[in-house]
C-alpha positions in Angstrom: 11.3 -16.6 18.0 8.8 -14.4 16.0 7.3 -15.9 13.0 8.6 -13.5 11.6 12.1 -14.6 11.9 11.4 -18.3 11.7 9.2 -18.2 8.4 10.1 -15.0 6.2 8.9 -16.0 3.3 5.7 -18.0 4.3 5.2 -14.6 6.1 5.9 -12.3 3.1 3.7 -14.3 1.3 0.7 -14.0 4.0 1.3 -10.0 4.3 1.1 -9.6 0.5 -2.4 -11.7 0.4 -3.7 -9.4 3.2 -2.2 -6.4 1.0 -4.1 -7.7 -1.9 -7.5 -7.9 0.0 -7.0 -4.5 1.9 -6.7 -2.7 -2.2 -9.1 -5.0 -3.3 -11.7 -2.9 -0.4 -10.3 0.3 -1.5 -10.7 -0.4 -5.1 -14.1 -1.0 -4.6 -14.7 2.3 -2.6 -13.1 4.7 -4.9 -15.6 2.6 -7.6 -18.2 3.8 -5.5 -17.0 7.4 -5.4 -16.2 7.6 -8.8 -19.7 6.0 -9.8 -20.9 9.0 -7.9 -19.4 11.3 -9.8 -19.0 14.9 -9.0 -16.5 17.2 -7.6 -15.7 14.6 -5.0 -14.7 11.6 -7.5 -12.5 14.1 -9.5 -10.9 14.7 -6.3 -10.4 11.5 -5.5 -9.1 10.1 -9.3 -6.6 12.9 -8.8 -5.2 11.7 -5.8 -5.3 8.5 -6.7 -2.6 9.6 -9.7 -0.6 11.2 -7.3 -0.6 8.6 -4.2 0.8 6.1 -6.9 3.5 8.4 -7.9 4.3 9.3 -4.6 4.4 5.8 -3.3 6.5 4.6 -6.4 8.7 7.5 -5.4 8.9 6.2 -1.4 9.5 2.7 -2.6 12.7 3.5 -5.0 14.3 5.5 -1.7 13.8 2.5 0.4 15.4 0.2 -2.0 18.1 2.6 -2.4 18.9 2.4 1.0 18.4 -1.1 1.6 21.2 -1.9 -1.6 23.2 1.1 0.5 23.0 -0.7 3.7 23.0 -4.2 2.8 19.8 -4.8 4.5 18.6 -6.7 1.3 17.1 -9.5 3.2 14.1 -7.2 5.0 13.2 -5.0 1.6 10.4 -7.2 0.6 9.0 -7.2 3.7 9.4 -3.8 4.1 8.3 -2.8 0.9 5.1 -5.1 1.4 4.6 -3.3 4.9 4.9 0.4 2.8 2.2 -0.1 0.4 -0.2 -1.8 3.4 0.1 1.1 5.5 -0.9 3.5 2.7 -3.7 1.3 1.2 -4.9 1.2 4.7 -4.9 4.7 5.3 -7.0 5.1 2.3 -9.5 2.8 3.1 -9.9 4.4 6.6 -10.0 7.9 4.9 -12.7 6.6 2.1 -15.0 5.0 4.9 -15.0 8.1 6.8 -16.3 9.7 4.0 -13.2 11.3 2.4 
């Protein structure tokens, strides 16, 4: 049995701490950016407008059709496991340079 399966919300719990450490980096890079100022940090407070928006948008259809579905038991997780994939996507994108 997963752990997963056998502790959901001690699990839940440990994938929103790690999702609160993994913004926590990427707060701190686009602080660096934006202390840089320039074309690049206008760029990147833009996007940062539009990635919450975006995401708010992605999260609301998920609900939706976990309510439709009656897959209520997984939507935190899977809600949790949205945001981490996009806050690590930005935090690969900002060390690269992005």
């Amino acid at each position: 049995m997963s752990r997963a399966r056998a502790w959901p919300w001690l699990t839940l719990g440990f994938d929103t701490m790690q999702l609160a450490m993994e913004a926590n980096t990427v707060i701190g890079l686009r602080l660096l950016k934006a202390a840089a100022g320039g074309p690049a940090a206008d760029l990147e407070a833009g996007r940062m407008i539009s990635e919450k928006v975006s995401a708010a948008f992605d999260l609301q259809a998920q609900l939706v059709t976990a309510a439709l579905t009656g897959a209520h038991a997984g939507a935190p997780s899977r809600a949790v496991a949205m945001y981490r994939r996009k806050v690590r996507a930005n935090r690969r994108r900002l060390l690269k340079g992005g």
